[in-house]
N, C-alpha and C positions, 0 to 999 in steps of 0.2 A: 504494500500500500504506500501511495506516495502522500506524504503530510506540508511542503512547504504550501502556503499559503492559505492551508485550512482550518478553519475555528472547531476545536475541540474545546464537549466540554466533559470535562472528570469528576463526577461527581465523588465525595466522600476519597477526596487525595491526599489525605495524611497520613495514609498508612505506610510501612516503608514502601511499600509495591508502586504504592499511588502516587509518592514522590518520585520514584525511580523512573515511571513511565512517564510521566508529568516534564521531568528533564529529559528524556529521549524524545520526546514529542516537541519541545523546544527547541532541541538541537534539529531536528531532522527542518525545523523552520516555520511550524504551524503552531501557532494563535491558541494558546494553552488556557482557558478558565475552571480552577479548580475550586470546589467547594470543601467546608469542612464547618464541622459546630465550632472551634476554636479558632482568634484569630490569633493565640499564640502560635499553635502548632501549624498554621497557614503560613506564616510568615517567613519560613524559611524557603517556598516554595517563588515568594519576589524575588528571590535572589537572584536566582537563575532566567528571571524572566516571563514567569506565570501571572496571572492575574486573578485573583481573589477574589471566592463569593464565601463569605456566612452562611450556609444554608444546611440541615439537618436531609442527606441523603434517604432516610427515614420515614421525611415528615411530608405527606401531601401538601399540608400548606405552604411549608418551607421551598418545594420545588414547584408549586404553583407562580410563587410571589419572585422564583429566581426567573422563570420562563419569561414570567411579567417583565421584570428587569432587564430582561437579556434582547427580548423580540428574536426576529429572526436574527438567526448564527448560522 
């Protein structure tokens, strides 16, 4: 699959997986938006160049209100 110039988005990417692929998917050159309930543990994920949502992978309303957020990607 080719990834430069396309918006992904990862939901629930704090885990180490979800950061690992989160920086592969940056480096390959696509538009990385990840989610997670903390925006401690989210923050190591701007480093490399992700872009952060708050939202509970979990929670209808939480991925209702990112969708809302986001519009089309």
């Amino acid at each position: 699959m080719t990834v430069p110039n396309r918006t992904i988005v990862l939901a629930g990417a704090t885990s180490e997986s979800g950061i690992a692929l989160a920086r592969a998917l940056v480096a390959e050159g696509a538009r990385v938006i990840t989610t997670g309930r903390s925006a401690e543990r989210l923050d190591p994920l701007r480093a490399f160049g992700a872009a952060v949502e708050i939202a509970d992978a979990t929670s209808l309303d939480d991925m209702t209100a990112l969708a809302s957020r986001l519009g089309a990607v």
